[in-house]
Each structure stands twice: as structure tokens, then as C-alpha cells.
N, C-alpha and C positions, 0 to 999 in steps of 0.2 A: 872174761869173754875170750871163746879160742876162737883162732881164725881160717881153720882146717878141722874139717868134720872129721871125726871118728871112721876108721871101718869099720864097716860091718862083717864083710867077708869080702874075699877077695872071688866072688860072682854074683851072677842077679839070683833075685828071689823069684821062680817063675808063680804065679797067680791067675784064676779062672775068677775073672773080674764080670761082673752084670752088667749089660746095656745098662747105662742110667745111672748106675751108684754111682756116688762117688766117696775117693777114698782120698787120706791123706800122709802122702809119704814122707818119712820123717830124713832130712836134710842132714842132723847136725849127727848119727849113726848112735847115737846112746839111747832109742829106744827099746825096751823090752820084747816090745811088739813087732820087730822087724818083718818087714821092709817099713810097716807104716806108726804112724807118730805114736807117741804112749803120753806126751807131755813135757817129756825130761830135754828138752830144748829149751828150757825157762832160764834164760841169764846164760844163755850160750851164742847169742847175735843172729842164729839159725833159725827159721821158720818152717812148718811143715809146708809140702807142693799141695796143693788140687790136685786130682786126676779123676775124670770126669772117662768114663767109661763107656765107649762109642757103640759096642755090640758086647756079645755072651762071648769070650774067647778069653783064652790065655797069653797074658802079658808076661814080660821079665821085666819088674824092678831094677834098678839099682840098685848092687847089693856095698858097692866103692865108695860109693857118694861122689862119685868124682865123672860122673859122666856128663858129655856136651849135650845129651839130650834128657833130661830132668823131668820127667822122675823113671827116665826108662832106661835100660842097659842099651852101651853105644860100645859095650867092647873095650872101654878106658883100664878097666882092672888088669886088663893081663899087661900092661907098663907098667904096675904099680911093684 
């Protein structure tokens, strides 16, 4: 079990997300699917977010894992 998620990249992933859907961003940065979960968080302490989709618009991801505001980009990457 590690206790620091993977990068993914050092930026967001931007995304045109649907009123309604919802999608689930994977935490622990070892999915294939990036931004969002594939599974491979199994035995790594990490759980994918919810993100629940409030209108048709374009979001940015987390692409650090290391952001204060989860599962969306807060700008944390560029200290890394």
C-alpha cells in the first residue's frame, strides 16, 4: 500500500462533462484511463472521487493528484 498517489502529469486533464453524469476520478494516478478510474487502485489504500456534473461545460481534472480541491485542478502541480 503507497501512501502518495502516482502522477499522472504534471496538469489537468480538461473534460466537456454532461449535466448529470456522473464520472469517477481515479485518486491513486495508475489508471489507464486518466483522468478517470480504470480499477488499478485495488491494494493501493486509494479510492476513485464521485463527480457529479452540475451543467454541459468543460471541467479540468486533476492531472497531480495532489490537488486541495479533488477531483478538480487548484493549480497544486506547478509546485510539484
Amino acid at each position: 500500500m503507497t501512501d502518495k498517489p502516482d502522477i499522472a502529469q504534471k496538469a489537468p486533464f480538461p473534460v466537456e462533462v454532461t449535466e448529470g453524469k456522473t464520472y469517477f476520478w481515479c485518486a491513486c494516478g495508475k489508471s489507464s484511463r486518466q483522468p478517470f478510474c480504470d480499477g488499478s487502485h485495488k491494494e493501493t489504500g486509494f479510492e476513485p472521487v464521485k463527480y457529479t456534473a452540475e451543467a454541459d461545460k468543460k471541467v479540468f481534472f486533476c492531472g497531480c493528484k495532489h490537488s486541495g480541491k479533488v477531483p478538480l485542478c487548484d493549480g497544486s502541480h506547478s509546485s510539484l
